[in-house]
C-alpha positions as CSV (number, residue, x, y, z in Angstrom):
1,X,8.9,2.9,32.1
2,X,7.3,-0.2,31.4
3,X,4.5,1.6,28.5
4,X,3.7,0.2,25.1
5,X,6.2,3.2,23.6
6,X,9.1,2.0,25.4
7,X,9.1,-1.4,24.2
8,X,10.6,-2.8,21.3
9,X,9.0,-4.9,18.3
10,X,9.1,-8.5,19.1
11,X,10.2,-10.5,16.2
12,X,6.0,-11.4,15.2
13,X,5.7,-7.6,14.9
14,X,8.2,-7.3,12.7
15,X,7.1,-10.8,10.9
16,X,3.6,-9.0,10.7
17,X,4.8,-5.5,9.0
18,X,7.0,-7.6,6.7
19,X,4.0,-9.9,5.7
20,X,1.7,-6.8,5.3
21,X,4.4,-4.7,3.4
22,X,3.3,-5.6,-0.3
23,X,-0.1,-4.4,0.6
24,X,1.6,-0.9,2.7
25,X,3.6,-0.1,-0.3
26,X,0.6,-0.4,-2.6
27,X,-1.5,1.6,-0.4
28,X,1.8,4.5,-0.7
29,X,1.8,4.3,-4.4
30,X,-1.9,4.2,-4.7
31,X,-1.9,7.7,-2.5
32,X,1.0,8.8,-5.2
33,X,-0.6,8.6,-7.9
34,X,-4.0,10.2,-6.7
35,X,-1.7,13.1,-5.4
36,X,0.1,13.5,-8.3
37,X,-3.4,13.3,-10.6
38,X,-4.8,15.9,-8.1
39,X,-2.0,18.2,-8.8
40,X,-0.2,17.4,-11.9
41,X,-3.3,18.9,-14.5
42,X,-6.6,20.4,-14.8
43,X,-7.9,16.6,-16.1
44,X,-7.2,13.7,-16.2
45,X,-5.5,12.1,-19.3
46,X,-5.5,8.5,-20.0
47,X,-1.7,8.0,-18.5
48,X,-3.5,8.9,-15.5
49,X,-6.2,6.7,-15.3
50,X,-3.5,3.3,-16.3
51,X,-1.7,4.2,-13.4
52,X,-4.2,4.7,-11.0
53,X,-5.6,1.4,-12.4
54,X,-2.5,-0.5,-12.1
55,X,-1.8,1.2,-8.5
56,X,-5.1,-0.3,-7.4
57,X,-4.7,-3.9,-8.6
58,X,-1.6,-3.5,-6.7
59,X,-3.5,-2.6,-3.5
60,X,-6.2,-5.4,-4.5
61,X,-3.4,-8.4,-4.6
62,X,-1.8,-7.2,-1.4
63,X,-4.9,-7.6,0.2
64,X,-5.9,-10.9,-1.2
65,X,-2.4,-12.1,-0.2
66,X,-2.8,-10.7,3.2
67,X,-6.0,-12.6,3.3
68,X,-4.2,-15.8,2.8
69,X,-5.1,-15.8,-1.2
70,X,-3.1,-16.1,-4.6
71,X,-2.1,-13.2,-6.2
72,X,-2.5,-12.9,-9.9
C-alpha cells in the first residue's frame, strides 16, 4: 500500500494549502455569493452586485499574494 492515497501530507503540503488558503476561501465565498444571487431573486439588486464586487477583490488579492505580491 505504498499509493499517493495512502500517504499523508508532508509538512510543505500542508505549508502550501495554508499559504494558498486566503485565495481558497475567497474562491468559497465568491461561489456563495453567485449561488445565492442565482437563487435568492428574479434580479439582481445593488446589495448584490457590492458583494459579488467585494467577493472578487477578495479572490483578486489572494491571487496576487499567492503570486508573491502585496495585497491592498
Amino acid at each position: 500500500m505504498n499509493s499517493m492515497t495512502d500517504r499523508e501530507p508532508t509538512d510543505a503540503d500542508l505549508a502550501a494549502i495554508v499559504a494558498e488558503w486566503p485565495r481558497i476561501a475567497a474562491d468559497l465565498a465568491a461561489l456563495d455569493t453567485e449561488i445565492t444571487a442565482l437563487y435568492t431573486t428574479d434580479r439582481v439588486d445593488e446589495l448584490a452586485v457590492r458583494r459579488n464586487r467585494r467577493t472578487t477583490r477578495r479572490v483578486l488579492n489572494g491571487a496576487h499574494r499567492l503570486l508573491g505580491g502585496e495585497a491592498a
